[in-house]
DOMI-183044 format. One line per 3 residues: their letters; for each residue y, z, x of N, C-alpha, C. Coordinates in pm, 1 decimal. Layout:
<recs>
A	Y Z X Y Z X Y Z X  ...
</recs>
This chain:
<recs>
XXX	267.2 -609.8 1614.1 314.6 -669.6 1489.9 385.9 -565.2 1403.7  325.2 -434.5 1396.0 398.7 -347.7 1362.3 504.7 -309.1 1371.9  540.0 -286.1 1520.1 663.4 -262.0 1569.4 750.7 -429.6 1517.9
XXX	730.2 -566.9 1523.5 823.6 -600.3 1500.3 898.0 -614.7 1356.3  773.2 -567.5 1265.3 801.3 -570.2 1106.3 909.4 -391.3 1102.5  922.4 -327.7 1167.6 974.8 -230.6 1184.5 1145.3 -229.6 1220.2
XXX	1125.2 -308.2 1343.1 1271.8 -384.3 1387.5 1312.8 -431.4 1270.4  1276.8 -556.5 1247.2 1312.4 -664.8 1121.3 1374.6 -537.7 1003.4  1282.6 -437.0 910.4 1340.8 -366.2 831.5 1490.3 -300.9 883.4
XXX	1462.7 -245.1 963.7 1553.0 -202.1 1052.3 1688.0 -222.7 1041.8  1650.1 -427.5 1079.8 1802.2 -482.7 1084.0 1856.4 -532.6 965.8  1766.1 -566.0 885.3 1833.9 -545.7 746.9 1861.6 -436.8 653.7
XXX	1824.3 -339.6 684.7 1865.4 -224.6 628.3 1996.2 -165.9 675.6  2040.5 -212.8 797.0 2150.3 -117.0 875.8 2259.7 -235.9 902.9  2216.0 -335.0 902.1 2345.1 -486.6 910.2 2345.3 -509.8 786.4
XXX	2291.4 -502.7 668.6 2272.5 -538.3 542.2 2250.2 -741.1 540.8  2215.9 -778.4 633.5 2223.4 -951.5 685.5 2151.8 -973.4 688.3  2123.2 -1112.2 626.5 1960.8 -1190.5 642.5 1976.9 -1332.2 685.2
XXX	2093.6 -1306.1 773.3 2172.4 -1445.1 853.1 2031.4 -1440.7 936.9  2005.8 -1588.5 966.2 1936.4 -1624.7 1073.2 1764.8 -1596.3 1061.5  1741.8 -1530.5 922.1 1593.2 -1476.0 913.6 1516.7 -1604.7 784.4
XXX	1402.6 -1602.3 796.8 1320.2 -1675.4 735.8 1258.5 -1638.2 634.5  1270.4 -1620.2 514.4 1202.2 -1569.6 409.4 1083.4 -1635.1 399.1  1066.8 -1770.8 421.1 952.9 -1877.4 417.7 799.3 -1772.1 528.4
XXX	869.9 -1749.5 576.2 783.4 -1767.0 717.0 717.3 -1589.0 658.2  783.2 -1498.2 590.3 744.1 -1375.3 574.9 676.3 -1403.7 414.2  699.9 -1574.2 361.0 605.4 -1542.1 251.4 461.3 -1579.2 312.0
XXX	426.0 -1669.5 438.4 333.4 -1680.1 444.6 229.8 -1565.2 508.3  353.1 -1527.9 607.0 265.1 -1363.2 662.9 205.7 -1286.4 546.2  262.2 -1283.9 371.6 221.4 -1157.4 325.9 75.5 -1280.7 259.0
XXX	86.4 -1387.0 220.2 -58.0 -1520.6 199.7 -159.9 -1483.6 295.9  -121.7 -1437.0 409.0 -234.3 -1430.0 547.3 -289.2 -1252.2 548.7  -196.2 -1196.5 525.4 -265.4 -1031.9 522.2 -335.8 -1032.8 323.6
XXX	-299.5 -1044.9 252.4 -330.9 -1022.5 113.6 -486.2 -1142.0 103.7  -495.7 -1271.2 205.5 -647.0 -1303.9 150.5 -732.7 -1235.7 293.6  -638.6 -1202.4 398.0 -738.2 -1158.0 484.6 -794.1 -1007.1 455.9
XXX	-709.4 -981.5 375.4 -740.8 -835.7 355.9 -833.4 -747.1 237.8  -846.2 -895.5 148.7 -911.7 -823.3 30.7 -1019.1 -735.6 64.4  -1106.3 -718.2 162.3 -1204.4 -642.2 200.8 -1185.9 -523.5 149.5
XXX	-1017.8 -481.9 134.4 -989.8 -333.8 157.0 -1083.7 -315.9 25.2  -1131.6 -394.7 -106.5 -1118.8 -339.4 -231.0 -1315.2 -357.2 -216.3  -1378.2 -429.2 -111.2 -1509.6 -427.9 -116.3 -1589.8 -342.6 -6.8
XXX	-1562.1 -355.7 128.2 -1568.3 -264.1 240.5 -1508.0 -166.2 332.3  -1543.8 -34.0 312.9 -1433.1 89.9 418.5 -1501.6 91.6 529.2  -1409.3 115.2 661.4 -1414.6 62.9 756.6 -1373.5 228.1 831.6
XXX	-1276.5 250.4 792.9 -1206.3 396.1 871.6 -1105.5 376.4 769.6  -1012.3 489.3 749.3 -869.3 604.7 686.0 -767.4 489.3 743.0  -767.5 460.2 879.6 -691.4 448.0 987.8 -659.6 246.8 954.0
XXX	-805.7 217.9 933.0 -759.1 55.5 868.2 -729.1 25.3 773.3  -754.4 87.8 659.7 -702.3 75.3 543.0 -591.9 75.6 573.1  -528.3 167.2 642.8 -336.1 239.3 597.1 -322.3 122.8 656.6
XXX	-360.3 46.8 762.9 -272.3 -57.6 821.1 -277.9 -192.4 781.7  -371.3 -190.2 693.0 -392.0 -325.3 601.8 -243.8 -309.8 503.5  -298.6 -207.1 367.3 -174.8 -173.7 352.6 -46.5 -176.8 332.9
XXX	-30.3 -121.5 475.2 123.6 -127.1 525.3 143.6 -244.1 554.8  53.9 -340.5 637.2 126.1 -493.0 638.3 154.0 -531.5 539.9  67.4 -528.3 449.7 95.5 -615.5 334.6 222.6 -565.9 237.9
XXX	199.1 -445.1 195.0 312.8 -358.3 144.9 457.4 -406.6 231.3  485.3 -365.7 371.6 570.9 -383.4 414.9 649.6 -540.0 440.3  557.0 -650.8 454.1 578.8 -787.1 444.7 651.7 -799.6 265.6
XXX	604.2 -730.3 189.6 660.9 -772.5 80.5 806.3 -689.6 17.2  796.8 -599.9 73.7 929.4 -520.5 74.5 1036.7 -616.9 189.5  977.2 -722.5 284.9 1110.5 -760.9 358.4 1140.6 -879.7 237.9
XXX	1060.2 -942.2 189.3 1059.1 -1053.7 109.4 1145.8 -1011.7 -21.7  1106.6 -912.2 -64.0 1240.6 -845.9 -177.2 1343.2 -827.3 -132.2  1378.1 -744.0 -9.3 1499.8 -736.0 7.4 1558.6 -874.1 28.7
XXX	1535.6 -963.1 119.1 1615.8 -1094.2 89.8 1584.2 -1208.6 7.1  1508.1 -1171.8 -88.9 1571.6 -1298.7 -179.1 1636.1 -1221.7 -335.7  1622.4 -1079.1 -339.8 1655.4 -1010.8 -417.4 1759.9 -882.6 -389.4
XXX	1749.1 -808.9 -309.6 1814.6 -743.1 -264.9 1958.2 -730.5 -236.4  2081.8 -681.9 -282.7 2205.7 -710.8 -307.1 2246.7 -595.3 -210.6  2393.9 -628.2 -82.3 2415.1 -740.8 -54.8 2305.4 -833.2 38.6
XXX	2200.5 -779.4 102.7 2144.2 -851.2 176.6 2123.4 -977.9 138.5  2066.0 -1032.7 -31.8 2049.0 -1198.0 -79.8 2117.6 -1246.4 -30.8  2266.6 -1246.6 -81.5 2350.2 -1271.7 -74.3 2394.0 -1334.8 70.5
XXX	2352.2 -1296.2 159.5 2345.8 -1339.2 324.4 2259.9 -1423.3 365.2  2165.6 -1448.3 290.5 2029.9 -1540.7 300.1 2064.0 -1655.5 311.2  2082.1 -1774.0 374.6 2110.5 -1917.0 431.5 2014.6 -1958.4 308.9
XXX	1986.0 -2014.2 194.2 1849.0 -2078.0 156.1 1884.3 -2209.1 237.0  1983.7 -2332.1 302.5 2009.9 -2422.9 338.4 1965.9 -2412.8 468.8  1923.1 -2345.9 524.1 1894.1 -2338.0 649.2 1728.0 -2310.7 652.3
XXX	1706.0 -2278.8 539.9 1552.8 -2200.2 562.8 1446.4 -2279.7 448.7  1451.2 -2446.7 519.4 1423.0 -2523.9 420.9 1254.6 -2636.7 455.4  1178.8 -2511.2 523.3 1060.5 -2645.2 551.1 947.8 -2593.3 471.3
XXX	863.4 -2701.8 390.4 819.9 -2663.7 266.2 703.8 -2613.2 319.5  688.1 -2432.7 310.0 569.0 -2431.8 382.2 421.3 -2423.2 279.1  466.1 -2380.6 143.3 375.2 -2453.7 37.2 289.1 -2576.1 105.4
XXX	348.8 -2704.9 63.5 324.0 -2797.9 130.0 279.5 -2849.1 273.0  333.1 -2817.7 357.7 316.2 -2857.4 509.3 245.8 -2726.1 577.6  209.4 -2573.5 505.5 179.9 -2504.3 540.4 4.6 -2454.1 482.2
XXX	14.1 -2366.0 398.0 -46.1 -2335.7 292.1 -151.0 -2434.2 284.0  -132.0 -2539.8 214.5 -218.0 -2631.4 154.9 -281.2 -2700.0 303.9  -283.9 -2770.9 385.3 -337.5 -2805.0 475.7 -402.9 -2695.7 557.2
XXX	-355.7 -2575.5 533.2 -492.9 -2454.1 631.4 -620.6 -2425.2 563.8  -531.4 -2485.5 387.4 -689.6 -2442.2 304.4 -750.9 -2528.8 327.9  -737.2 -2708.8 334.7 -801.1 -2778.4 341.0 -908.6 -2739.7 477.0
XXX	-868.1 -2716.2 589.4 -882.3 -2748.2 712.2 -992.0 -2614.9 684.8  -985.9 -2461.7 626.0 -1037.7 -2386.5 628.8 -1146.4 -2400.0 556.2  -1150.5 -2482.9 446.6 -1266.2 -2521.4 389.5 -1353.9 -2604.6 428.8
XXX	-1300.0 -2727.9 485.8 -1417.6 -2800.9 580.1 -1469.8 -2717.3 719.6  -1401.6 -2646.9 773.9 -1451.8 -2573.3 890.4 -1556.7 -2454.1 845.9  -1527.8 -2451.7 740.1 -1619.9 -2314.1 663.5 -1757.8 -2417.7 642.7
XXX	-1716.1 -2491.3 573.8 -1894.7 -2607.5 556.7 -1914.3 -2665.0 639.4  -1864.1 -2681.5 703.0 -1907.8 -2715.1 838.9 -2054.9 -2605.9 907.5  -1954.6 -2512.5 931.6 -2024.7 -2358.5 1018.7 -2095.2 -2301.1 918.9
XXX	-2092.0 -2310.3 751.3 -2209.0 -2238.3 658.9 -2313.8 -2347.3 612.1  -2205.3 -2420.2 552.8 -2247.2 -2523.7 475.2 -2246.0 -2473.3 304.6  -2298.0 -2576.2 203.4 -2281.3 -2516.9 93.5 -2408.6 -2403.8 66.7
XXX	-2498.5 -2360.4 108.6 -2624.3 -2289.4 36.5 -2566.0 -2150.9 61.4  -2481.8 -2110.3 233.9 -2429.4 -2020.1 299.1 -2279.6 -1981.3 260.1  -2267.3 -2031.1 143.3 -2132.2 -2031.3 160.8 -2093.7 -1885.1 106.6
XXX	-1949.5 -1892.9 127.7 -1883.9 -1694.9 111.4 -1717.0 -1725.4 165.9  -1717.1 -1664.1 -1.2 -1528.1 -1713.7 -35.2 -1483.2 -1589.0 19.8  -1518.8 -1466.1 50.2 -1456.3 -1409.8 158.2 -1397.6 -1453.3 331.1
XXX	-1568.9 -1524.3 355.1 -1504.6 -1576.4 484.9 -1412.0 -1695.4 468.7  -1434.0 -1799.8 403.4 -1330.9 -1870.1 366.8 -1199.8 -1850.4 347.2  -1193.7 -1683.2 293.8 -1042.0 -1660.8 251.8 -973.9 -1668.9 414.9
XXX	-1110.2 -1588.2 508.1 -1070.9 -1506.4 589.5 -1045.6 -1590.3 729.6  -1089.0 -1729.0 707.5 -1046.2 -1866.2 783.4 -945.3 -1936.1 766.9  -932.3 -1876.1 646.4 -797.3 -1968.0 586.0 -664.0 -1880.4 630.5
XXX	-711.1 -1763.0 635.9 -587.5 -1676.2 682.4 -571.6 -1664.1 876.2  -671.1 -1709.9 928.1 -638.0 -1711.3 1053.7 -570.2 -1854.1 1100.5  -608.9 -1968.9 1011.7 -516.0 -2125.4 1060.3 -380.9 -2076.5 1017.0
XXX	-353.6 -1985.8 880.6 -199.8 -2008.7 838.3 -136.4 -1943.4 979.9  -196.4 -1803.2 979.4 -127.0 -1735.8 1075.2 -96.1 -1797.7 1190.7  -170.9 -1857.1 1218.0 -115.9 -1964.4 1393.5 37.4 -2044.2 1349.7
XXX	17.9 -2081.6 1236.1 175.7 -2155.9 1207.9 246.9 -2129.4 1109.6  243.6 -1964.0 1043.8 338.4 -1913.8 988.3 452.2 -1840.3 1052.9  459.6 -1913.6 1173.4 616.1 -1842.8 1218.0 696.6 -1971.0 1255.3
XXX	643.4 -2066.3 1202.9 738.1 -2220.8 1230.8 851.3 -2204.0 1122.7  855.7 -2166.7 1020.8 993.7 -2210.7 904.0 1070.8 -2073.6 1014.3  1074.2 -1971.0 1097.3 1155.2 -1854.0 1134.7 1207.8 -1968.5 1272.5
XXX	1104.7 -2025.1 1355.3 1163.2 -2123.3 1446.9 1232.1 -2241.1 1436.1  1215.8 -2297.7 1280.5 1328.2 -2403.5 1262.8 1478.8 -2327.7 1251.5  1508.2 -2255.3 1145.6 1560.8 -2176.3 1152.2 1632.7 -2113.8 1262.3
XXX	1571.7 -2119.6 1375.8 1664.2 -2023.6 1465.6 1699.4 -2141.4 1522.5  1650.5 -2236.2 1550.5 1713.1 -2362.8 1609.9 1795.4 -2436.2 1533.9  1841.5 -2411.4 1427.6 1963.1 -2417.4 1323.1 2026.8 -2373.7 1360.0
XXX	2027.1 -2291.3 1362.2 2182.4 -2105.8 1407.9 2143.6 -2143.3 1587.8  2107.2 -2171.2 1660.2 2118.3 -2163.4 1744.9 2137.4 -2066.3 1849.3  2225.3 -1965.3 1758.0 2241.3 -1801.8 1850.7 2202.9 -1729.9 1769.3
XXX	2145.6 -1674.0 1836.3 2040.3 -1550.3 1795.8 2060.5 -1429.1 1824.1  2084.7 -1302.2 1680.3 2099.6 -1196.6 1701.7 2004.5 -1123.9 1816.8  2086.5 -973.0 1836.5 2004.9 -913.1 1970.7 1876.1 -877.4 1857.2
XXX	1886.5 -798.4 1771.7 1796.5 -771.7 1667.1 1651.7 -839.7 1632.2  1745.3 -960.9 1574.4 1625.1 -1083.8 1529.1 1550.3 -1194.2 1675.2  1651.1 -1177.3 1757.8 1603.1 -1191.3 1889.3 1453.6 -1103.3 1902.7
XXX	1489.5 -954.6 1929.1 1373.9 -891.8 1963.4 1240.9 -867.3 1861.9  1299.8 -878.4 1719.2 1160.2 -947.4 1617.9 1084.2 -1021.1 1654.8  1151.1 -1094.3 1699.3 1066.5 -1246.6 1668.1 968.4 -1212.1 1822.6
XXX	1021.8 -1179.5 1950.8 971.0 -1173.2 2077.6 865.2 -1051.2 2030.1  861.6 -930.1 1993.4 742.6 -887.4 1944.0 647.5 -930.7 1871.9  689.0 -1000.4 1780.8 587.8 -1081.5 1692.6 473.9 -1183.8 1780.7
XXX	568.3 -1260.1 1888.7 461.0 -1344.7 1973.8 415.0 -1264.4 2031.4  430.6 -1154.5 2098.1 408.4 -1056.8 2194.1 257.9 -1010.2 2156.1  219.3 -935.9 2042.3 152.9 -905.1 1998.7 15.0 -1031.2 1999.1
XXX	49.7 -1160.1 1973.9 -35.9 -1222.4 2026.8 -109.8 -1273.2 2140.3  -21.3 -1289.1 2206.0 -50.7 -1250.0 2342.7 -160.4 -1185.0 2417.4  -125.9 -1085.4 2415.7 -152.0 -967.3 2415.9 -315.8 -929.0 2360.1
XXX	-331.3 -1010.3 2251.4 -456.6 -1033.2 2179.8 -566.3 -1098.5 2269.5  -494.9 -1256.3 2317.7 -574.6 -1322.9 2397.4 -592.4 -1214.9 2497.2  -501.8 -1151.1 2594.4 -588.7 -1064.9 2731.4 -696.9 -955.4 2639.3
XXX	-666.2 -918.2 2518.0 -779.9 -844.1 2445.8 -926.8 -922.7 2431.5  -915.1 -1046.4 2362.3 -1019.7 -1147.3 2413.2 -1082.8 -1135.7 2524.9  -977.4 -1187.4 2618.9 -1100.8 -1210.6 2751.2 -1130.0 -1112.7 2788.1
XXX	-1086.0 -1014.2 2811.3 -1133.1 -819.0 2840.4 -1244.0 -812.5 2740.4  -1248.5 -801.9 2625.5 -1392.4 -804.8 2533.0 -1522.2 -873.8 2566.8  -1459.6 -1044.2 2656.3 -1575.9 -1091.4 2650.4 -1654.2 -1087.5 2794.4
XXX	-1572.1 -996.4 2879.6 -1650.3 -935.4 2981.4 -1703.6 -827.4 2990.4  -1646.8 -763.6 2922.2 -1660.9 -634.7 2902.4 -1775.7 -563.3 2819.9  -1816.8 -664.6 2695.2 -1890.3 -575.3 2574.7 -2001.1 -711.0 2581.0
XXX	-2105.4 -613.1 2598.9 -2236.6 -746.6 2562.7 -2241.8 -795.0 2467.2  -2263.2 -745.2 2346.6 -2272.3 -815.3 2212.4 -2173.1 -893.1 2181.9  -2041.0 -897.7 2281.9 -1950.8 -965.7 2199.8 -1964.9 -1106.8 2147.2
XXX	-1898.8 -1135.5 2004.0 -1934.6 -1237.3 1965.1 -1802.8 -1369.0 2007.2  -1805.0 -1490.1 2015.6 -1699.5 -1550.3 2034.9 -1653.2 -1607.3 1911.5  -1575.4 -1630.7 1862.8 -1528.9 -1694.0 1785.5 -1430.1 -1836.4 1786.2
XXX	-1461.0 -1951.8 1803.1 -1368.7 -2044.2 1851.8 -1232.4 -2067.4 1797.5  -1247.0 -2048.8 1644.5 -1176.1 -2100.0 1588.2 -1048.5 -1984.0 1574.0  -1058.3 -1865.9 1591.4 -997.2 -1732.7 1662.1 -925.8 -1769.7 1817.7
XXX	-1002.1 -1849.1 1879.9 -944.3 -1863.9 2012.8 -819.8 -1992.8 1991.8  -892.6 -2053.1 1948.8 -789.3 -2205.3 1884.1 -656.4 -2143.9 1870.1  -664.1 -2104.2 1723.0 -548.1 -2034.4 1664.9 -436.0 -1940.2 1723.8
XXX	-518.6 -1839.2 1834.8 -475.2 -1775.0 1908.0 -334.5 -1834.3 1997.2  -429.2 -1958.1 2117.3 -376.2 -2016.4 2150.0 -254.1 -2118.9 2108.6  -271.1 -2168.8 1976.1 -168.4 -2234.2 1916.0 -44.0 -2155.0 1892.7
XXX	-69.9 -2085.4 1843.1 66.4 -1932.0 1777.1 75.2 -1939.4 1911.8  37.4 -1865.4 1990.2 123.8 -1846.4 2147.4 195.8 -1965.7 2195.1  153.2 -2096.9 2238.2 224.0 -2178.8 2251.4 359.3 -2218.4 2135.6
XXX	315.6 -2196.8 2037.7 469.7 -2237.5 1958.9 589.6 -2104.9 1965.2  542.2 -2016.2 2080.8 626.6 -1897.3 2126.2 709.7 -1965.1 2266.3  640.3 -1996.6 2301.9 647.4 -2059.9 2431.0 812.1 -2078.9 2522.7
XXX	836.8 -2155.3 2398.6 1001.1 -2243.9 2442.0 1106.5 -2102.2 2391.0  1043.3 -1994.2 2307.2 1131.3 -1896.1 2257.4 1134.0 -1815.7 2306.2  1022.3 -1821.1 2409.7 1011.9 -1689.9 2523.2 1084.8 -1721.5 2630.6
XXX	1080.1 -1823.4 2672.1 1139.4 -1893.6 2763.4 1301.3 -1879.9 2768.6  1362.7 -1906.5 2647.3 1498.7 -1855.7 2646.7 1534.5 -1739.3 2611.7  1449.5 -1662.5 2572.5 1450.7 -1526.1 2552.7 1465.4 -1433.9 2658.3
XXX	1373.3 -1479.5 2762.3 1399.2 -1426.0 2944.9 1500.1 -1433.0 3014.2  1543.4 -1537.4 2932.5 1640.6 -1611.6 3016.1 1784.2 -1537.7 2983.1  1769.6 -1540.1 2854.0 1872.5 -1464.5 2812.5 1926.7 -1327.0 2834.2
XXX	1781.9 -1227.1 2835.2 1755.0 -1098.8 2902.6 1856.5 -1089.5 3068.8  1768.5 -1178.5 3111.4 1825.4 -1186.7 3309.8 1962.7 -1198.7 3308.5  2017.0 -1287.4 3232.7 2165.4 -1365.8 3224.2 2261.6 -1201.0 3174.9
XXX	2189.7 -1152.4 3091.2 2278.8 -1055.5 2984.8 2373.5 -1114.0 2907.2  2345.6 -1209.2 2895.0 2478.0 -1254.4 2822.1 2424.4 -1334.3 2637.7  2440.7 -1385.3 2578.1 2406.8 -1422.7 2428.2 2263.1 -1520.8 2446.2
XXX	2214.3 -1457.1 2350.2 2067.3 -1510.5 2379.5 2066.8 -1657.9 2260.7  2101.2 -1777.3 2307.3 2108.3 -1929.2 2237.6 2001.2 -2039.9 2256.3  1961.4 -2063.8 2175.7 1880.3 -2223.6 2182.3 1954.3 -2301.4 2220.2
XXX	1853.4 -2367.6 2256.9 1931.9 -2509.8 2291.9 1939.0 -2594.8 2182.9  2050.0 -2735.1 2169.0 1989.5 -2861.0 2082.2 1898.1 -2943.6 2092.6  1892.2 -3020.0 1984.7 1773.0 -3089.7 2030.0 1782.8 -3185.4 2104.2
XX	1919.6 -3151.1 2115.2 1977.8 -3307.5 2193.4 1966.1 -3299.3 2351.1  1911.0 -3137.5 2366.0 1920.3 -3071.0 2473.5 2056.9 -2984.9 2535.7
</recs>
């Protein structure tokens, strides 16, 4: 995830363009590190997690300035293209969903607005990269740049799940978490169709394009 928030600065710093990128989708990433993260201000963990709490969060909000503020990069920002309300269709339905799943698994006597925050930030994250995938299926062609963002970004999840199942053979105590596996799985599948032309595009060498919907 690092590396692709790295790229992303990258390409707006050196194309000065925020053609084809999602501001929506990087406000919900910095919603998902800032409630998952409040810990930093109640429990230390290591030097090493802090800085990377942090830096996500810090760095998610420095991409979010540069394009909706940032001159010329604003200025390149599609807002007509980068239009699915994730307030609405995002946000608000993970809290709901995170709060009944929280009373559910505590109930009210058990309850703890940390873990709650910290449920609520693992449903957004499964579908805070949908307003960056409408979006690219708008523009249809996709920079080499924002191409390889976005393929690290799923990557990293991925990558998580073989961390999963390696943990849960591997370490006795491990604990499972379902609703971690859920989520997991969801974010990867809505990679799915983008990986798919992403390979494709790689093998071909030639412009890496979505398809319509029309096919």
């Amino acid at each position: 995830h690092v590396f692709s928030i790295i790229v992303l600065i990258l390409r707006l710093r050196v194309a000065k363009n925020a053609s084809g990128i999602s501001v929506r989708t990087h406000e919900l990433f910095l919603v998902v590190f800032v409630t998952r993260y409040l810990d930093l201000f109640t429990t230390y963990y290591s030097l090493y997690n802090s800085c990377m709490k942090v830096l996500y969060i810090c760095t998610t909000a420095a991409i979010i300035y540069m394009i909706r503020f940032s001159e010329p990069i604003c200025s390149t920002y599609d807002k007509a293209q980068d239009t699915f309300l994730h307030w609405k269709f995002a946000v608000a339905p993970c809290a709901v969903i995170a709060l009944i799943t929280h009373l559910i698994g505590s109930g009210f006597s058990r309850f703890d607005f940390m873990e709650l925050l910290w449920t609520f930030s693992i449903y957004l994250e499964s579908i805070a990269i949908l307003p960056q995938l409408i979006v690219l299926q708008r523009y249809r062609e996709v920079e080499n740049l924002t191409g390889n963002y976005i393929f690290f970004m799923g990557a990293y999840r991925a990558f998580y799940i073989l961390n999963w199942i390696y943990r849960s053979y591997h370490e006795p105590m491990y604990q499972h978490h379902f609703v971690v596996y859920f989520c997991g799985v969801l974010q990867t599948v809505l990679y799915a169709d983008f990986f798919y032309y992403y390979f494709k595009s790689k093998q071909k060498g030639g412009k890496f394009t979505l398809p319509t919907s029309r096919g």
